[in-house]
Structures are given as structure tokens and as C-alpha cells.
C-alpha positions as CSV (number, residue, x, y, z in Angstrom):
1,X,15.0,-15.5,16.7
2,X,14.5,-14.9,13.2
3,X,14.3,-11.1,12.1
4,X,12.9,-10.6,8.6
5,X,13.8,-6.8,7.5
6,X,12.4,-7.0,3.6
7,X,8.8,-7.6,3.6
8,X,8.2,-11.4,2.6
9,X,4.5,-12.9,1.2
10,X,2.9,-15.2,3.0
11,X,4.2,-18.7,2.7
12,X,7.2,-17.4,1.0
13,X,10.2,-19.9,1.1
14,X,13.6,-18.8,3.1
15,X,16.7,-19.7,3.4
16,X,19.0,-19.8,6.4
17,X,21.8,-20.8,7.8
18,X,22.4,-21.8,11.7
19,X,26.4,-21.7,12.7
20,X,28.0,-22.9,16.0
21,X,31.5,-22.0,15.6
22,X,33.1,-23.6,12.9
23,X,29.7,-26.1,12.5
24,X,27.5,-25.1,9.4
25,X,24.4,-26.0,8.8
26,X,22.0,-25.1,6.0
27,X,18.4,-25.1,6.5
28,X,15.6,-24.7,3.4
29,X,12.0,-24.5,4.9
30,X,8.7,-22.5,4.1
31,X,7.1,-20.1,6.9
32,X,3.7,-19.4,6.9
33,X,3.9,-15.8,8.3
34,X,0.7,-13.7,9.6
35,X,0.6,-10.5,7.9
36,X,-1.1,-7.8,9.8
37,X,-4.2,-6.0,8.5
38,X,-2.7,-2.9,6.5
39,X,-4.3,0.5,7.8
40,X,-4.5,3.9,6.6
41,X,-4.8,7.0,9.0
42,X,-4.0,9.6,6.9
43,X,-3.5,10.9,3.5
44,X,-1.8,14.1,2.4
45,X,-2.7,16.1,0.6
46,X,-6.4,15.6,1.6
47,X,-7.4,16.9,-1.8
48,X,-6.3,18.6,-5.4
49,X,-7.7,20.7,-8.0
50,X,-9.5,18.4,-11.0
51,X,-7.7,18.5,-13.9
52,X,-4.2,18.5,-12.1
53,X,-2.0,15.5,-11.2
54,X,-1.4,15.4,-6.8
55,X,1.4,13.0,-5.6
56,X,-0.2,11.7,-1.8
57,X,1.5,10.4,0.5
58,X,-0.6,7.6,2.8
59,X,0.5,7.4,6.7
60,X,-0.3,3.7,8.5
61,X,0.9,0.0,8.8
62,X,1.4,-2.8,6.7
63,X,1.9,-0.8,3.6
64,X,3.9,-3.8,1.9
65,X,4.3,-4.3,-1.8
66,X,2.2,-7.3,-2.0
67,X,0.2,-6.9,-4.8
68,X,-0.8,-3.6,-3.6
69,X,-2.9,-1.5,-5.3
70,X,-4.8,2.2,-4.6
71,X,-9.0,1.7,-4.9
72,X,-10.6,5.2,-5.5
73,X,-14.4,5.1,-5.5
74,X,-17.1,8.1,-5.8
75,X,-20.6,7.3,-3.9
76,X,-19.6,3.4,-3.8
77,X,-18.4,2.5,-7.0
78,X,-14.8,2.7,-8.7
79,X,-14.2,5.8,-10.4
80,X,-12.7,5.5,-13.6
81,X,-11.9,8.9,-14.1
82,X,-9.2,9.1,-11.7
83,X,-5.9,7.6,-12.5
84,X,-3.0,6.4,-10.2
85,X,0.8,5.6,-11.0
86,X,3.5,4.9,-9.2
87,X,2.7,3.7,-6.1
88,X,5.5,3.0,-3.7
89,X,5.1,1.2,-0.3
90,X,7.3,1.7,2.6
91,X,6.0,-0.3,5.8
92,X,4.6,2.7,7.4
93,X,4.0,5.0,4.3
94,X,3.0,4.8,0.9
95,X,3.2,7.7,-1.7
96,X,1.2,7.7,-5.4
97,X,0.7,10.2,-7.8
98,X,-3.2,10.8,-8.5
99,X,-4.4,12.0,-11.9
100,X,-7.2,14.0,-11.6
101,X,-7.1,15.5,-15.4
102,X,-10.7,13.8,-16.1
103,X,-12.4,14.4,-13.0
104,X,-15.3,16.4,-11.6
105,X,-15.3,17.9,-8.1
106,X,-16.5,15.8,-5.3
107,X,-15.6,13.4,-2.3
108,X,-13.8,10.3,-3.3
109,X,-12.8,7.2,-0.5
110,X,-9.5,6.6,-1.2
111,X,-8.2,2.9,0.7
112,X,-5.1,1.0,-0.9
113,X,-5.5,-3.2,-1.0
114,X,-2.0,-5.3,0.2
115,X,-2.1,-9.0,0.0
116,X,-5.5,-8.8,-0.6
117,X,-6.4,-7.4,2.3
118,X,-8.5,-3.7,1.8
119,X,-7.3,-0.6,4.4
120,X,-10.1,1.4,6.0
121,X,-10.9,4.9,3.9
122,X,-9.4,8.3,3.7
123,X,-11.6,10.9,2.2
124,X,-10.3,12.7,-1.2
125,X,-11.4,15.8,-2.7
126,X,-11.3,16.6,-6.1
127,X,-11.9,20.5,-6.4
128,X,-13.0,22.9,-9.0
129,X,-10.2,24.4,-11.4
């Protein structure tokens, strides 16, 4: 059994060694590992007041650093006036800081992309000051 406790990209190369009492053996090979789809159940806070900046904190699984990023869109297309910095991914959270200073009220879906791979949507809302 192998038990990997950092998360690895697919494909990634690893290193191991195998020893039987005082027998040593080193082993170089590439896994190919399945990543599981990343999900998103919740996000918290649910909304903030435009002009402010909120720091969110997403609840689900697969939230891996691979390549992830945070999509915010407004009636289906990117919205450019919000702003997101330092995201962190832990496994079964992820926490961002959203800047809202340029934005209107309204809804925004709010999903996060790992490994290529896009989470279903949380609902954001951006209120009045």
C-alpha cells in the first residue's frame, strides 16, 4: 500500500523505497493517479457589501492546488469587476479573499477550477453599500 499524504498531479513522478530488513531497494517510477472531481457545497460568507473586500471560505472535496483558480461570473459571463487573491486549498476547504471595491449588487456563481476540472456553483451576493 502506498499512502500519498501531499496532494500529487497527475502523472507526477515518485520516489520510493521498499526495505526487507537490512535489504534496500530503490524504486523510480511514474503513477498515473485519478484525481477525483473537485466539488463545492458551500461557501461562507454567502455574500458582502460592494465596495468591501470578504475573505470566503469554500467547504467540499478535491480542493488541491493544482492550478486552481476561483471563476466568478454575473448572468454567464466572467465578471471582471470582482477580484480574488490569495487563494489557499486545503483538501476539503479552500479560503480566498474577494474584492468587491468595483462591483455592483447582484448574484454572482462562484465555482473554483483544480486540474482543470470546474466545481459545480455556489451563489454570491454582492450587496448595496
Amino acid at each position: 500500500t502506498l499512502n500519498v499524504t501531499k496532494a500529487v498531479a497527475p502523472s507526477t513522478e515518485i520516489s520510493f523505497q521498499v526495505t526487507k530488513k537490512k535489504n534496500t531497494a530503490k524504486i523510480s517510477t511514474a503513477f498515473a493517479f485519478a484525481v477525483e472531481s473537485p466539488t463545492i457545497t458551500k461557501l461562507d460568507p454567502p455574500s458582502g457589501t460592494a465596495g468591501s473586500d470578504v475573505k470566503v471560505t469554500f467547504t467540499g472535496t478535491s480542493l488541491y492546488d493544482l492550478g486552481a483558480k476561483v471563476v466568478i461570473q454575473m448572468a454567464g459571463k466572467d465578471d471582471a469587476s470582482v477580484t480574488v487573491s490569495g487563494l489557499t486549498m486545503k483538501g476539503t476547504s479552500a479560503e480566498a479573499t474577494i474584492s468587491l471595491k468595483a462591483s455592483t449588487p447582484g448574484k454572482r456563481d462562484v465555482a473554483l477550477t483544480v486540474n482543470g476540472q470546474k466545481t459545480g456553483t455556489q451563489t454570491f451576493e454582492v450587496l448595496a453599500k
